[in-house]
C-alpha positions in Angstrom: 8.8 17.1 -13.3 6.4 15.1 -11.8 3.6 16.3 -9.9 3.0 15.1 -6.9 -0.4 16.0 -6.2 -1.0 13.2 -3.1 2.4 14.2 -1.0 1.9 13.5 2.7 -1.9 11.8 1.6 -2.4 7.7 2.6 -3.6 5.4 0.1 -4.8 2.0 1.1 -4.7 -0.4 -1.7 -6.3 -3.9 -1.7 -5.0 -6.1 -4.3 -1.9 -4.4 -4.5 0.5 -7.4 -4.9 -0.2 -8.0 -8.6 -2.7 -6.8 -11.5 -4.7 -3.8 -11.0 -4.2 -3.1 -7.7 -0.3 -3.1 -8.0 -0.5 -0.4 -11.3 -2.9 1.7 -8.8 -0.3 1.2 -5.7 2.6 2.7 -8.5 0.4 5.5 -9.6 -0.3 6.8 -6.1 3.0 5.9 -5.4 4.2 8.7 -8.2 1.5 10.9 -7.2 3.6 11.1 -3.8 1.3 9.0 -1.3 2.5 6.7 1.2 1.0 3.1 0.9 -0.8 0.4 2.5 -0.3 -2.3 0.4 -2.6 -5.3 1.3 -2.8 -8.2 -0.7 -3.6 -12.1 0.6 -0.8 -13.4 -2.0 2.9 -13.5 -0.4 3.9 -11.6 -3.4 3.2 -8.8 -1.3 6.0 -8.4 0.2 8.6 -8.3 -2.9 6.4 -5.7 -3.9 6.8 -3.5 -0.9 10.5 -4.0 -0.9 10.5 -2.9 -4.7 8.6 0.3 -3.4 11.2 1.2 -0.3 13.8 0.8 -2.9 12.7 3.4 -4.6 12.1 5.8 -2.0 8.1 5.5 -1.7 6.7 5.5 2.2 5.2 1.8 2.2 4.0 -0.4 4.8 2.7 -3.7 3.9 -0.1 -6.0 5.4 -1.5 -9.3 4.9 -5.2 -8.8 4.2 -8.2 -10.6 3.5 -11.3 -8.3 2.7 -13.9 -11.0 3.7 -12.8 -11.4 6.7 -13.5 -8.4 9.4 -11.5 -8.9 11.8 -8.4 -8.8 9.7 -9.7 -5.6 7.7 -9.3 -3.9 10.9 -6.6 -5.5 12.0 -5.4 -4.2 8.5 -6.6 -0.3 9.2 -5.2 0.0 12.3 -1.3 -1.6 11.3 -1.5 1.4 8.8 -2.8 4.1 11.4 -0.4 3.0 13.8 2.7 3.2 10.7 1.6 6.9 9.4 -1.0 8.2 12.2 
C-alpha cells in the first residue's frame, strides 16, 4: 500500500512540465498532494491531463518565476483552486 503521507497537503511545483520538476510533481503526486503544476513550456498542460487521468487533484498554470507579477498571479490561481 502506498503511503500517503501528504493527503489533503498543496504542493506547488515550478518546472513541473518536464525534468526534475515533473519526477517531483509524481512523487508528491503519490504522496497524496494536490498540485500546482507551473511550468513556462506548453508541455504543461499534457502533463496535467496525464495527472487528472489518474486521479491526482491538479491544477495547472503558466508561470514564469522572473517575472512577479505572474508568480502571484500563479499563487493566487492555486489559492483560488484548493483555498
Amino acid at each position: 500500500m502506498v503511503k500517503r503521507e501528504l493527503e489533503g497537503q498543496v504542493a506547488l511545483v515550478t518546472g513541473a512540465a518536464y525534468g526534475l520538476g515533473r519526477a517531483i510533481s509524481e512523487a508528491l503526486a503519490e504522496a497524496g498532494a494536490r498540485l500546482v503544476l507551473t511550468d513556462i513550456d506548453d508541455r504543461l498542460a499534457d502533463v496535467e491531463i496525464a495527472f487528472r487521468e489518474r486521479g491526482h487533484e491538479s491544477c495547472a498554470y503558466k508561470l514564469d518565476v522572473r517575472d512577479r507579477a505572474n508568480f502571484r498571479a500563479g499563487v493566487a490561481c492555486a489559492t483560488d483552486t484548493f483555498g
